[in-house]
Backbone as JSON Lines, residues from 0, in Angstrom:
{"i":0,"aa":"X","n":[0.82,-1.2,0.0],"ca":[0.0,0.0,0.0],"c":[0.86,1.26,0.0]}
{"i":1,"aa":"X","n":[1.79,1.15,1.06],"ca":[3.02,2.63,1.24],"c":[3.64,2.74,-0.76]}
{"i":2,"aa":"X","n":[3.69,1.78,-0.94],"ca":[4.88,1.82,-2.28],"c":[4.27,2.73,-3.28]}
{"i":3,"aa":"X","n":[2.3,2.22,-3.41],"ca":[1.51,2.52,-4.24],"c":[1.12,3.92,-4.07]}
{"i":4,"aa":"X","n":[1.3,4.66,-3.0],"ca":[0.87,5.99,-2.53],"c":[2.16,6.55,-2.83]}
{"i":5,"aa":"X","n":[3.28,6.28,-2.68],"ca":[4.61,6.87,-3.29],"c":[4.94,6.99,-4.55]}
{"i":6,"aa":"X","n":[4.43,6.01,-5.26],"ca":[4.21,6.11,-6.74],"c":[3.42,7.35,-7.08]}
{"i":7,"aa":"X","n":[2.11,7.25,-6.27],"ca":[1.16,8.02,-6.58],"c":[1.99,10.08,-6.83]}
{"i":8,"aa":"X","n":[2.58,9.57,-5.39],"ca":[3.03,11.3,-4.95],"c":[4.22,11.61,-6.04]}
{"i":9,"aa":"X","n":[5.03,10.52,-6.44],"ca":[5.89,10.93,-7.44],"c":[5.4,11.67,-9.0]}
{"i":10,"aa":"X","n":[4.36,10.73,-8.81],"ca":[3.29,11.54,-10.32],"c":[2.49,12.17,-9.87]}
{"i":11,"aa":"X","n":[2.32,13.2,-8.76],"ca":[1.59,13.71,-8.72],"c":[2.11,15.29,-8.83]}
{"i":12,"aa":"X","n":[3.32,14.74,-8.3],"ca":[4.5,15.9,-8.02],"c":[4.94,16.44,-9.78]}
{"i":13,"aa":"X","n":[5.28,15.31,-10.35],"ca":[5.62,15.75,-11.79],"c":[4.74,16.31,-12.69]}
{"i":14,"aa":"X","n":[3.07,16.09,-12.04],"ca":[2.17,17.05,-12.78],"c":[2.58,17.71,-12.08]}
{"i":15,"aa":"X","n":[2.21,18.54,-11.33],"ca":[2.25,20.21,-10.54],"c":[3.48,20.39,-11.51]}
{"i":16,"aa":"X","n":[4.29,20.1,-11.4],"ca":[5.33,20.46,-12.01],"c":[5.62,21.03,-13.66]}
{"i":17,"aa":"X","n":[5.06,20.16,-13.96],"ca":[4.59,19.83,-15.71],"c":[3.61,21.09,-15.89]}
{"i":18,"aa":"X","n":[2.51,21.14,-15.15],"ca":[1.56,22.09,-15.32],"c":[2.03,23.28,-14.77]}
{"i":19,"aa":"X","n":[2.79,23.54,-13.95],"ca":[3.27,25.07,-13.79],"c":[4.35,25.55,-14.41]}
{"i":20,"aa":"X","n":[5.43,24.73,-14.92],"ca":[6.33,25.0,-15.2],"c":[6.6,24.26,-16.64]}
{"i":21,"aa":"X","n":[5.89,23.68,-17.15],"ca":[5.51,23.28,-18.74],"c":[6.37,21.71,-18.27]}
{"i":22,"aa":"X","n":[6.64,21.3,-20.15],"ca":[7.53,19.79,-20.0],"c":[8.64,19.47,-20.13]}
{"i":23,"aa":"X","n":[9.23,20.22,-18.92],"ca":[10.91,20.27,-18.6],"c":[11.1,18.94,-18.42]}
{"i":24,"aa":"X","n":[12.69,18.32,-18.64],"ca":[13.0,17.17,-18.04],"c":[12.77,16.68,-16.85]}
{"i":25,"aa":"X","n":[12.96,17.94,-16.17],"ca":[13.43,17.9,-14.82],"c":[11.81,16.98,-14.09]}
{"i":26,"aa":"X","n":[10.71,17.85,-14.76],"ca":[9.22,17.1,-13.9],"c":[9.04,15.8,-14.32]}
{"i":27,"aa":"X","n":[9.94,15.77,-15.88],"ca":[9.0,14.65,-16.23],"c":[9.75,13.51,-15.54]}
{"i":28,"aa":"X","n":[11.18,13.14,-15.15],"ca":[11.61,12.21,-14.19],"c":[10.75,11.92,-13.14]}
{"i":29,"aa":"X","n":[10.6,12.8,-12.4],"ca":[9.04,12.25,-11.43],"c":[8.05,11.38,-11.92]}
{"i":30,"aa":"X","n":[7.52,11.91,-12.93],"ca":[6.41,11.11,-13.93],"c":[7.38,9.84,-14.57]}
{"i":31,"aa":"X","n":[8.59,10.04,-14.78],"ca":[8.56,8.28,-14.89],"c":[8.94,7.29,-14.09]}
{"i":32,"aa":"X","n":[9.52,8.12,-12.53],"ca":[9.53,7.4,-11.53],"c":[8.32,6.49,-10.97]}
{"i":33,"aa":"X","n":[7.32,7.52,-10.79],"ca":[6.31,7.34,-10.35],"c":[5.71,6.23,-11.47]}
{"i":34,"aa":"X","n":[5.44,6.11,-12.41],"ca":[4.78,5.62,-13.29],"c":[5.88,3.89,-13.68]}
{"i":35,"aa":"X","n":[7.09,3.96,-13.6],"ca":[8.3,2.82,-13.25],"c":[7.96,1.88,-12.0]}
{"i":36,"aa":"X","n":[7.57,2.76,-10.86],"ca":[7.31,2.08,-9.35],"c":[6.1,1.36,-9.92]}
{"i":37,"aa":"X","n":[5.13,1.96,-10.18],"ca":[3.32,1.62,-10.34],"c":[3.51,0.11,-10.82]}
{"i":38,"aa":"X","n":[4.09,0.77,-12.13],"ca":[3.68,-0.94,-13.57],"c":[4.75,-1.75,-12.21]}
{"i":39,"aa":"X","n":[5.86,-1.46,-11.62],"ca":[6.67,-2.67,-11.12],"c":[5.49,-3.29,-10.27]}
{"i":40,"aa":"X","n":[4.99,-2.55,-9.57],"ca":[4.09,-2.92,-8.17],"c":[2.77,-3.76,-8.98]}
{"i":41,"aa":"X","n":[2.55,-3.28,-10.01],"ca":[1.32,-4.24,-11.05],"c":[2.01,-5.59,-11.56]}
{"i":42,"aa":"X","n":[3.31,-5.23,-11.73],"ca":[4.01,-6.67,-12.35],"c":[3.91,-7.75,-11.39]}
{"i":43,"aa":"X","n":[4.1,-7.58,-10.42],"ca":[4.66,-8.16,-9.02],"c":[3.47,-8.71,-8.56]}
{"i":44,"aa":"X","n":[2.13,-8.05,-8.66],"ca":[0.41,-8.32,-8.21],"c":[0.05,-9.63,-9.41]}
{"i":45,"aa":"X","n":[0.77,-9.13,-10.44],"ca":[0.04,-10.0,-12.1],"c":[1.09,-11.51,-11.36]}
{"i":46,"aa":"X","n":[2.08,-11.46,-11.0],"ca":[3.1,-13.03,-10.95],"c":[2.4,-13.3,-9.47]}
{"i":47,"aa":"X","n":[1.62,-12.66,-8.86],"ca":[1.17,-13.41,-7.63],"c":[1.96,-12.97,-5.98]}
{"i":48,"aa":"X","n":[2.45,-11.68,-5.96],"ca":[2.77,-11.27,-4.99],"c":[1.68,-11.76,-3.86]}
{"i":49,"aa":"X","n":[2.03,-12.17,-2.58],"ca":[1.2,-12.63,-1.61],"c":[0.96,-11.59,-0.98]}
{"i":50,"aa":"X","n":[1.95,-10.15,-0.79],"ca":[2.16,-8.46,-0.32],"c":[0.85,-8.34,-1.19]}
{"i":51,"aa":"X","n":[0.58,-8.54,-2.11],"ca":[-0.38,-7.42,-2.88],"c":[-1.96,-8.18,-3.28]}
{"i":52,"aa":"X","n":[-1.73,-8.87,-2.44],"ca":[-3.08,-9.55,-1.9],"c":[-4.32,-9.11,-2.14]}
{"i":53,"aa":"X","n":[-4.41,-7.84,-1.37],"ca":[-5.42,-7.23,-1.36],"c":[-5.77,-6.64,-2.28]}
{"i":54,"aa":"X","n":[-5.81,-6.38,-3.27],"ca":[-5.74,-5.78,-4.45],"c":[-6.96,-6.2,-5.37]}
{"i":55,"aa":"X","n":[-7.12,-8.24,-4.8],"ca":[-8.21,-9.12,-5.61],"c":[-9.44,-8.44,-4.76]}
{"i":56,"aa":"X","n":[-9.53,-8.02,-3.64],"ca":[-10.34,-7.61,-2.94],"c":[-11.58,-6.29,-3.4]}
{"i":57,"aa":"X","n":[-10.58,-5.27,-4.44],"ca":[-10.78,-3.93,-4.97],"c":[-12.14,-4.8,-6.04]}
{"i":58,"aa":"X","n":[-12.65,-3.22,-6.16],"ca":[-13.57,-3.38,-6.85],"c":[-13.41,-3.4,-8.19]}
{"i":59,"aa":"X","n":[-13.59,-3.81,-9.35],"ca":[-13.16,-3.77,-10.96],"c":[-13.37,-2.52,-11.47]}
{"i":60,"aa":"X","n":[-13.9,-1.59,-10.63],"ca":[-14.04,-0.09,-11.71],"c":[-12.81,0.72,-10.85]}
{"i":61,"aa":"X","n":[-12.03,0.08,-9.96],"ca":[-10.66,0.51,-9.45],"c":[-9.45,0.55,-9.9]}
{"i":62,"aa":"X","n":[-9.66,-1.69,-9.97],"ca":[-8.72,-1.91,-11.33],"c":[-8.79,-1.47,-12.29]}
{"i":63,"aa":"X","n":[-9.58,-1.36,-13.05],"ca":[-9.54,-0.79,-14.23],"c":[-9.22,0.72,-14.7]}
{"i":64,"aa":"X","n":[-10.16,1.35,-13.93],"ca":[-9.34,3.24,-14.0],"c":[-7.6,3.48,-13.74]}
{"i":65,"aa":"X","n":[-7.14,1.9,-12.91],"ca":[-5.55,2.33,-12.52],"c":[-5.28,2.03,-13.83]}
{"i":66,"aa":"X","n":[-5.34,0.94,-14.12],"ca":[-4.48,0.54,-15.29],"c":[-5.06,1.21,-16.64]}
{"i":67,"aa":"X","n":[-5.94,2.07,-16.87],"ca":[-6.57,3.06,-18.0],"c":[-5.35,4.22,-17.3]}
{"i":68,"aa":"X","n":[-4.88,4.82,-15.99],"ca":[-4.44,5.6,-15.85],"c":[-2.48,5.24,-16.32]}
{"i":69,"aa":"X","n":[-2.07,4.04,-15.81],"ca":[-1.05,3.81,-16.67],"c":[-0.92,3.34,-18.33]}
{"i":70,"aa":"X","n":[-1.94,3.31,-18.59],"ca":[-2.0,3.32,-20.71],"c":[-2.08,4.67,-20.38]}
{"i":71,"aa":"X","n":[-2.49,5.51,-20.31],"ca":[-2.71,7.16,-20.5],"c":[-1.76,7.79,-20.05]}
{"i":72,"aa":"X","n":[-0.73,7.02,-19.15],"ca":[0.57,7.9,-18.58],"c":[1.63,7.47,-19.97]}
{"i":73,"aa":"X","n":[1.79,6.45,-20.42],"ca":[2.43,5.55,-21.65],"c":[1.92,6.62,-22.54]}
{"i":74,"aa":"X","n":[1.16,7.23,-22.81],"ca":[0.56,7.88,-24.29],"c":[1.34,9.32,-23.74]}
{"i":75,"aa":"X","n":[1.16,9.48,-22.92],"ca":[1.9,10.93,-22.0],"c":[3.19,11.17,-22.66]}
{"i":76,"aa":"X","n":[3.87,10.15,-22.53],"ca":[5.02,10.01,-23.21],"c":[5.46,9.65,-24.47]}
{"i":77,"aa":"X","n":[4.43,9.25,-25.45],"ca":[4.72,9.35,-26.5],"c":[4.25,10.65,-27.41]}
{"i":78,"aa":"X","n":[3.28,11.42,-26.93],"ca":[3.16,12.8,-27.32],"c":[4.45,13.69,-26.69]}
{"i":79,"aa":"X","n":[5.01,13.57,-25.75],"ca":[5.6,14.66,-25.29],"c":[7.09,14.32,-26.26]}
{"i":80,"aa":"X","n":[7.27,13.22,-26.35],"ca":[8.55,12.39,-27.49],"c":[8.38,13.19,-28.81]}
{"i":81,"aa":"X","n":[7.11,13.19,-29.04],"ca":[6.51,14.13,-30.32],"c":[6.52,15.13,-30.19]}
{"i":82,"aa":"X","n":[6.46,16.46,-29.2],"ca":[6.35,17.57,-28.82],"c":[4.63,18.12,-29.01]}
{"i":83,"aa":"X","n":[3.92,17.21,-28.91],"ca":[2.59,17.66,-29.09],"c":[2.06,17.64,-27.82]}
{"i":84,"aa":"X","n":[2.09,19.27,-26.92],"ca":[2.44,19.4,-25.5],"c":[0.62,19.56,-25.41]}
{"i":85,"aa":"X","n":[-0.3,19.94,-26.39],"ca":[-1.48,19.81,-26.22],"c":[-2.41,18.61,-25.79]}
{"i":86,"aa":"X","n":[-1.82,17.58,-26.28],"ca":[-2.33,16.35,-26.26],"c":[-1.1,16.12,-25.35]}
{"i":87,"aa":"X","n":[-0.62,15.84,-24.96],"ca":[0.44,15.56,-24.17],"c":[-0.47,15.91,-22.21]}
{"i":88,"aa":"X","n":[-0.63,17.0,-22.55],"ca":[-0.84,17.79,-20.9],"c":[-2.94,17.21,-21.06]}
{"i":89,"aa":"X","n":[-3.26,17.01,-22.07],"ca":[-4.65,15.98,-21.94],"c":[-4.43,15.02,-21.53]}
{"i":90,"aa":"X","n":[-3.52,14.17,-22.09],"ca":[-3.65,12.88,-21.35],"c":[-3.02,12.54,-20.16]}
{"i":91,"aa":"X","n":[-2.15,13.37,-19.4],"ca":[-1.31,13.75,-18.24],"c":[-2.82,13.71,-17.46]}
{"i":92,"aa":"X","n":[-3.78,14.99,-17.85],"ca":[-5.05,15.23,-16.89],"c":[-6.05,14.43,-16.73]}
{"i":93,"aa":"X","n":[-6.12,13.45,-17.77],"ca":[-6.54,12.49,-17.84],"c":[-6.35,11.35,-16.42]}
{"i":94,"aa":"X","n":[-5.02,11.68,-16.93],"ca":[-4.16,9.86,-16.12],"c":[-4.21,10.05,-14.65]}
{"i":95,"aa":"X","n":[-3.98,11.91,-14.58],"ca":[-4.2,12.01,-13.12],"c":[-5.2,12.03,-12.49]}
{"i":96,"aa":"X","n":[-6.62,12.3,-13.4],"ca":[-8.09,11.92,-12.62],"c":[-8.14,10.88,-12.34]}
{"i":97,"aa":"X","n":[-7.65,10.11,-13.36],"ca":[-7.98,8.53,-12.84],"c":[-7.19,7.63,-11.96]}
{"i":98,"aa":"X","n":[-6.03,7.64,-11.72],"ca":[-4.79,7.52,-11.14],"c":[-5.41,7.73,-9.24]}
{"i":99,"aa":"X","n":[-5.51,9.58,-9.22],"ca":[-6.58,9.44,-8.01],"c":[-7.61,9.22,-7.64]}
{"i":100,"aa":"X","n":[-8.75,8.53,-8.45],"ca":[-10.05,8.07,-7.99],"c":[-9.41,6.53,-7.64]}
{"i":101,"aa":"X","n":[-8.64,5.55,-8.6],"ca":[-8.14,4.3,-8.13],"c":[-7.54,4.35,-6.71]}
{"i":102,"aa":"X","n":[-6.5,5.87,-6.31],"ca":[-5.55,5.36,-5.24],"c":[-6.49,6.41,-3.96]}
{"i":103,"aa":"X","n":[-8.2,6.7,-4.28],"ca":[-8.43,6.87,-3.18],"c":[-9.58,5.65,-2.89]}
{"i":104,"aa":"X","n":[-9.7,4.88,-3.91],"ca":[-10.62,3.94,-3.23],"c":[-9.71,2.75,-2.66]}
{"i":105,"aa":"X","n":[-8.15,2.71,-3.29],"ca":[-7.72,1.77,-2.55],"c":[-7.53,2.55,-0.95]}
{"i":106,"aa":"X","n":[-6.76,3.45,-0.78],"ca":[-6.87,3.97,0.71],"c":[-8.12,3.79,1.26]}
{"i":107,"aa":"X","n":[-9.32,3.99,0.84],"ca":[-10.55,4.15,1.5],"c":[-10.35,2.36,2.08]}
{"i":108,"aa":"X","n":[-10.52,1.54,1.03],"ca":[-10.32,0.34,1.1],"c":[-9.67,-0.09,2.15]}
{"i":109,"aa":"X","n":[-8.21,0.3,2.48],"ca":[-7.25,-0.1,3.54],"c":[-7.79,0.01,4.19]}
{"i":110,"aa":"X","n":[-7.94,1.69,4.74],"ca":[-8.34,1.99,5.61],"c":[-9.98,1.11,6.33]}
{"i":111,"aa":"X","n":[-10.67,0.81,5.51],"ca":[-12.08,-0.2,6.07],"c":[-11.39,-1.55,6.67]}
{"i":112,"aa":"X","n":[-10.49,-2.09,6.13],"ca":[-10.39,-3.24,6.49],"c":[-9.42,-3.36,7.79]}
{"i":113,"aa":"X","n":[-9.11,-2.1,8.62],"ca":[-8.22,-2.46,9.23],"c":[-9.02,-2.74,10.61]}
């Protein structure tokens, strides 16, 4: 859960960043930290991590908005590769609506089951 909320703050940090200060290198390392941690922490859930257990527990419109939010962070980066900063900073706003509706129902989630 800690790993997945650190992921979260790393991309959350590289938007603010991205959006105030445009698509410097410097933010977008955050955004692929953050977005590097995520897919590892999904890889690790997909081979059967026994840590990430809880995860089968989530509801399917959870799973699904996360992993719509990492395809939409992946497209992030292939517009910004392109310099098409329009479509680029859409699908950034995109990834980050959805990104936080997934990582507040998993917190909500934790938090119920404890």
């Amino acid at each position: 859960m800690l790993l997945y909320v650190i992921a979260y703050l790393l991309f959350l940090i590289g938007c603010i960043g991205v959006f105030l200060r445009g698509g410097v290198e410097f933010w977008l390392w955050f955004l692929a930290f953050g977005v590097v941690l995520d897919s590892s922490l999904t890889a690790l859930f997909v081979l059967g991590s026994k840590r990430l257990s809880f995860i089968k527990q989530l509801h399917w419109s959870v799973v699904v908005s996360h992993l719509l939010a990492l395809l939409f962070s992946l497209l992030c980066g292939y517009f910004r590769l392109k310099a098409e900063m329009d479509w680029f900073l859409l699908f950034l706003a995109i990834s980050l609506i959805l990104w936080t509706y997934s990582i507040i129902k998993l917190f909500n989630h934790h938090w119920r089951n404890k």
